[in-house]
C-alpha positions as a Markdown table, in Angstrom:
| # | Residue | x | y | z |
|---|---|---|---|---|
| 1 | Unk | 92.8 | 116.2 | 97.6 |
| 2 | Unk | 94.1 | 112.8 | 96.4 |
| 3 | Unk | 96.4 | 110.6 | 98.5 |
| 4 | Unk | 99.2 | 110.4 | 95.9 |
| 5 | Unk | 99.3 | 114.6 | 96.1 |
| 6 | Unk | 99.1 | 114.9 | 99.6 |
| 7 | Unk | 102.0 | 112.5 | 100.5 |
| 8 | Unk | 104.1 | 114.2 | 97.3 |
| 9 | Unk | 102.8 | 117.8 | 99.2 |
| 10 | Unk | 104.2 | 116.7 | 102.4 |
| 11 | Unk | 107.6 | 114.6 | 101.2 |
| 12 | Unk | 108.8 | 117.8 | 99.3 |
| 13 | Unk | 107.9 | 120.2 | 102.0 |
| 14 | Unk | 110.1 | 118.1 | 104.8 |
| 15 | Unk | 113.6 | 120.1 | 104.8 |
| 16 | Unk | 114.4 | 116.9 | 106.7 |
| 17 | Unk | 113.9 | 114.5 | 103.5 |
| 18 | Unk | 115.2 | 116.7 | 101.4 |
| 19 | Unk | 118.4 | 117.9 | 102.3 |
| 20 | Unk | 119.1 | 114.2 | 102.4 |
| 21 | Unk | 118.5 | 113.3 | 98.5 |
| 22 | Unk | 120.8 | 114.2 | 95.9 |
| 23 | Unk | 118.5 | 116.8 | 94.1 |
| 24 | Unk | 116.0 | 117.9 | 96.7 |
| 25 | Unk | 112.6 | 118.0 | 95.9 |
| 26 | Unk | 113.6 | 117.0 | 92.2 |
| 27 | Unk | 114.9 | 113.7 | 93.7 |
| 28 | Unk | 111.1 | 112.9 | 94.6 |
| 29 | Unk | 108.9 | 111.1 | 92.1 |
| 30 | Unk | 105.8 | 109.5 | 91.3 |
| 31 | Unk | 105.1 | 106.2 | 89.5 |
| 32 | Unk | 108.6 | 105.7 | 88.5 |
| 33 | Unk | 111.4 | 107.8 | 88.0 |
| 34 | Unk | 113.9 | 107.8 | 85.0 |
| 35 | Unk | 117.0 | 107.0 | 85.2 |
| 36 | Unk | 118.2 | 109.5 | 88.4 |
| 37 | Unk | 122.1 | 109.0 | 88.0 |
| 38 | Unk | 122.6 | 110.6 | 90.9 |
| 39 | Unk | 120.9 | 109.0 | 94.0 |
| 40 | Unk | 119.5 | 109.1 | 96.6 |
| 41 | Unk | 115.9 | 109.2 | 95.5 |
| 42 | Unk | 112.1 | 108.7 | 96.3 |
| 43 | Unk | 109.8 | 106.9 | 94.4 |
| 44 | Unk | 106.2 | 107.0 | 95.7 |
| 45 | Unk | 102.9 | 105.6 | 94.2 |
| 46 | Unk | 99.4 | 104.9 | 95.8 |
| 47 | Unk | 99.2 | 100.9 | 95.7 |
| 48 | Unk | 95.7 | 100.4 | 97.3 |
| 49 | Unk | 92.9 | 102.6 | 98.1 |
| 50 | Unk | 90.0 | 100.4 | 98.9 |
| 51 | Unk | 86.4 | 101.0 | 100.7 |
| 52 | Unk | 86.5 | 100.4 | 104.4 |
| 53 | Unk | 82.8 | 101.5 | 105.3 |
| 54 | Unk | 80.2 | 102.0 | 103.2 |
| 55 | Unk | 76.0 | 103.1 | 104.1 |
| 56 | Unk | 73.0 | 103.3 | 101.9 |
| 57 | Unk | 75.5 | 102.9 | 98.8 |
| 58 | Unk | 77.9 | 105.7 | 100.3 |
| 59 | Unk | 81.2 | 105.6 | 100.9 |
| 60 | Unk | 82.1 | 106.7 | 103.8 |
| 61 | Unk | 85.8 | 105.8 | 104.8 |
| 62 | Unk | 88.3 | 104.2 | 102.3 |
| 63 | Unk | 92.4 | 102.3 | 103.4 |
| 64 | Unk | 94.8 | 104.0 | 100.9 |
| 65 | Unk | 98.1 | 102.7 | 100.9 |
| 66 | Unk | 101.1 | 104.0 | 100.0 |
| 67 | Unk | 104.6 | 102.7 | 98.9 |
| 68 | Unk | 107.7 | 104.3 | 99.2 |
| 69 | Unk | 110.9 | 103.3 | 97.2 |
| 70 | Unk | 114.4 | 104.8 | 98.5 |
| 71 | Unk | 116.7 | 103.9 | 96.3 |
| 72 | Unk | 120.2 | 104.5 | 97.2 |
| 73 | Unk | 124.2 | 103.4 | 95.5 |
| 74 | Unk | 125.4 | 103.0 | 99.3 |
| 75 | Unk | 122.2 | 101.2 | 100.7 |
| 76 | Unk | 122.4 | 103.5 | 103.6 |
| 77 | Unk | 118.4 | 104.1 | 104.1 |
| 78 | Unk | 118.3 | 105.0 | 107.7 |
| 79 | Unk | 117.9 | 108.7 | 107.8 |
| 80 | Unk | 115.8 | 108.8 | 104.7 |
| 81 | Unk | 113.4 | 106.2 | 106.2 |
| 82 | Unk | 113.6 | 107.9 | 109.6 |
| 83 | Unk | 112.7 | 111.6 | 107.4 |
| 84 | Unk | 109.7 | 109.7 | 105.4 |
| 85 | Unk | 108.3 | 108.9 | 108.4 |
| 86 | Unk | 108.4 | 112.4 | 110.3 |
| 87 | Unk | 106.9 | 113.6 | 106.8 |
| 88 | Unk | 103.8 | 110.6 | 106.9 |
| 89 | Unk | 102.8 | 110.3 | 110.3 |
| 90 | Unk | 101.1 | 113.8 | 110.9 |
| 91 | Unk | 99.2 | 112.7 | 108.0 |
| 92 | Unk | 98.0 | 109.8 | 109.8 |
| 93 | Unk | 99.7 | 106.9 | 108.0 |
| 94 | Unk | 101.4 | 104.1 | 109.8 |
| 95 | Unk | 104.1 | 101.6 | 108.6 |
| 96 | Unk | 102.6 | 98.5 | 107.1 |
| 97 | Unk | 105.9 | 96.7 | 106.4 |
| 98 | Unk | 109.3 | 97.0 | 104.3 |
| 99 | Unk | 111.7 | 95.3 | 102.4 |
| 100 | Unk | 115.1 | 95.7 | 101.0 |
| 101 | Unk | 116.4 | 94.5 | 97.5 |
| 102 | Unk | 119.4 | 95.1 | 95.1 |
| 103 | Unk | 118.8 | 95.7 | 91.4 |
| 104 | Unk | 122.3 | 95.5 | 89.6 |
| 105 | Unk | 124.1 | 98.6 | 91.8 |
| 106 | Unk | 121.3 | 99.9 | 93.4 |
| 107 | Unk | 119.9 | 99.3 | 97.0 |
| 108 | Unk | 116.0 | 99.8 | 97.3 |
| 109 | Unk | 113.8 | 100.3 | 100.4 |
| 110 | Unk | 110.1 | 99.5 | 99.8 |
| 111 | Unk | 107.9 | 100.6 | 103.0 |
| 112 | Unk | 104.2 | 100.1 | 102.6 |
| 113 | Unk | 102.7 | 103.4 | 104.7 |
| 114 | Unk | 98.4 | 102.9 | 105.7 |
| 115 | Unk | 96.0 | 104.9 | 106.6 |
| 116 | Unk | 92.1 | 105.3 | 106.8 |
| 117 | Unk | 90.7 | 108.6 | 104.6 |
| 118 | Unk | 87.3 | 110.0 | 104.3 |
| 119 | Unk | 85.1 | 108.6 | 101.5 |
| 120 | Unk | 85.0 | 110.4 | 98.1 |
């Protein structure tokens, strides 16, 4: 399974995240989303998936990151950050950083999530 469908498989199956975006599991997209109206939302796309350890021309472990935009009109992100987490960790990711910015009225949360995955 690819890293961009297992983190969308596990966001929209947390009742946690969910409940807290202003469409459910419709308020979860991939790339970019259009223009939501309605927030919050979740933005997710697979920045990075490199080869960690490779033998006799095989690869056998890759890094695949992960970012996660929450984009919010009230730039409160703690409970949708706190729920993206409980949804990414079982997967075995771990926070790589985050960073917060404004674009005209909306407040945006990037979190860069890592983890190491079996080679393809």
């Amino acid at each position: 399974m690819s890293a961009a469908k297992m983190v969308y498989q596990a966001l929209v199956r947390s009742k946690e995240l969910t409940h807290l975006l202003a469409h459910g599991k419709k308020s979860i997209y991939h790339g970019r989303s259009p223009d939501a109206g309605t927030y919050p939302i979740i933005v997710y796309s697979v920045i990075s998936d490199v080869p960690v350890l490779a033998v006799d021309g095989m690869e056998l472990e890759r890094r695949v990151t992960v970012r996660i935009h929450i984009l919010t009109k009230d730039g409160r992100f703690r409970e949708i950050h706190h729920a993206v987490q409980n949804a990414l960790l079982p997967l075995g990711f771990v926070r790589a950083q985050t960073q917060e910015l404004t674009e005209k009225d909306i407040f945006v949360e990037i979190t860069d999530y890592r983890t190491a995955m079996e080679g393809e």
